[in-house]
N, C-alpha and C positions, 0 to 999 in steps of 0.2 A: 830585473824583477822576475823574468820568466827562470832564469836559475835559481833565482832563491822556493818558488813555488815546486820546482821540481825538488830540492836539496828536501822541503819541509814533507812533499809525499812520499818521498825516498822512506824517510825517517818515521813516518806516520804510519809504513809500510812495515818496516823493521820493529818497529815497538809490536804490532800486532802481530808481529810472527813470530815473536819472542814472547808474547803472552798466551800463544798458543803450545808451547811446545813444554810447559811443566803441565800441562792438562793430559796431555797424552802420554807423558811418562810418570801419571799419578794411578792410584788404585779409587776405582769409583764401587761406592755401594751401591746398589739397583734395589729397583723393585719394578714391579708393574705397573706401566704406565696408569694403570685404572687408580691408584691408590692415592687415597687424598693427602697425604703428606708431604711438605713441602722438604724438610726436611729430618737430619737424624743426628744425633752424638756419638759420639764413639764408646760409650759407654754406654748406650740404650743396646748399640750392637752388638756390643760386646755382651751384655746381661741374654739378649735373644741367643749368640750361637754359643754359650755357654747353658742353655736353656733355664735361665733364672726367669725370664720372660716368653710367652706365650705370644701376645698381643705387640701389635704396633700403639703409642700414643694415642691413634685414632681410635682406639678398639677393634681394629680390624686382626684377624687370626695370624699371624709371624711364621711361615716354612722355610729356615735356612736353609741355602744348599751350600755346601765345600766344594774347590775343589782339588783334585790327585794332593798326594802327600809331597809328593815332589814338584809340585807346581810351584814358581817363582811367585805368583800373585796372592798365592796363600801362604807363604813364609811371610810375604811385607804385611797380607794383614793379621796376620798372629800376633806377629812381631810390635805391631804401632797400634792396633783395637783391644787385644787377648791379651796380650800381654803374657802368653805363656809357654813353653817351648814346647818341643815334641814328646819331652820323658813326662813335663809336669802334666800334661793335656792328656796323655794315657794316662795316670795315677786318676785324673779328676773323672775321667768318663768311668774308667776302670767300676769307681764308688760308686758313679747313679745309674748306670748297669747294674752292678750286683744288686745295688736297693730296689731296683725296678722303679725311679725315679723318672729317668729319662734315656735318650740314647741321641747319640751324637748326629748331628746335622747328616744329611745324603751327601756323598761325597760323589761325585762330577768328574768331569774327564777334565778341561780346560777353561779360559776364558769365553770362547764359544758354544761349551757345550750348557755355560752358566749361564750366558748371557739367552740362550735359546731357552731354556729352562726356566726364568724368571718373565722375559718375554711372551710363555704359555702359560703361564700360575698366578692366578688373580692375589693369591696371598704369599708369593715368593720375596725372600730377599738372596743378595748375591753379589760377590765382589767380580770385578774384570779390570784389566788394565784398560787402563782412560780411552786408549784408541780402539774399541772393541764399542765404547757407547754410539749406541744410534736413536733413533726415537722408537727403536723396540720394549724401551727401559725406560726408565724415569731414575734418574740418580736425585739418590740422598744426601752424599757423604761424597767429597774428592778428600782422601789422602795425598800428602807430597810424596 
């Protein structure tokens, strides 16, 4: 009986470590902790760092921050939120630049410099890889 008890926490042990480990290799949207939003869609987010939107759901004011062009965390979320590559995403800013419509999200050094950055900004939003989350953030959104 005492092996079977140990066989079933062995396993009770491994399920929770393997449920941990697509968390940290996911992209988490943030915001700050203060914001009353439980959560977000991928397409709410997308509509804010495309600046179609201004506003979170809540009413509260939307500051995206990017970050670097070369950042891996901002290819996956281009790539699964945007939906747009790097030629189509200059063409689009390119147009509401010259309309004087909008200008493109602050672009950031890293996941840390995001994650500090949204952490200080009552109306910040911000991607970072999953293992970057602490309770400096409040996530919105885990991408796989």
């Amino acid at each position: 009986m005492k092996t079977l008890k140990q066989i079933w926490a062995a396993l009770l042990l491994l399920i929770l470590w393997a449920g941990s480990v697509p968390a940290h290799a996911a992209l988490a949207i943030v915001v700050h902790p203060s914001n009353t939003l439980s959560g977000i869609s991928a397409d709410e987010a997308a509509d804010i760092y495309l600046a179609k939107a201004g506003i979170f759901a809540n009413g509260r004011r939307a500051i995206p921050v990017d970050q670097s062009t070369n950042s891996t965390a901002r290819k996956k979320f281009y790539s699964a939120v945007i939906k747009k590559d790097d030629s189509k995403l200059k063409v689009y800013w390119s147009k509401l630049i010259f309309t004087g419509k909008a200008n493109p999200p602050r672009e950031l050094g890293d996941d840390a410099d995001v994650k500090s950055w949204v952490a200080a900004n009552p109306d910040a939003i911000g991607y970072v890889d999953g293992k970057f989350v602490d309770s400096s953030v409040k996530v919105l959104l885990i991408l796989p």
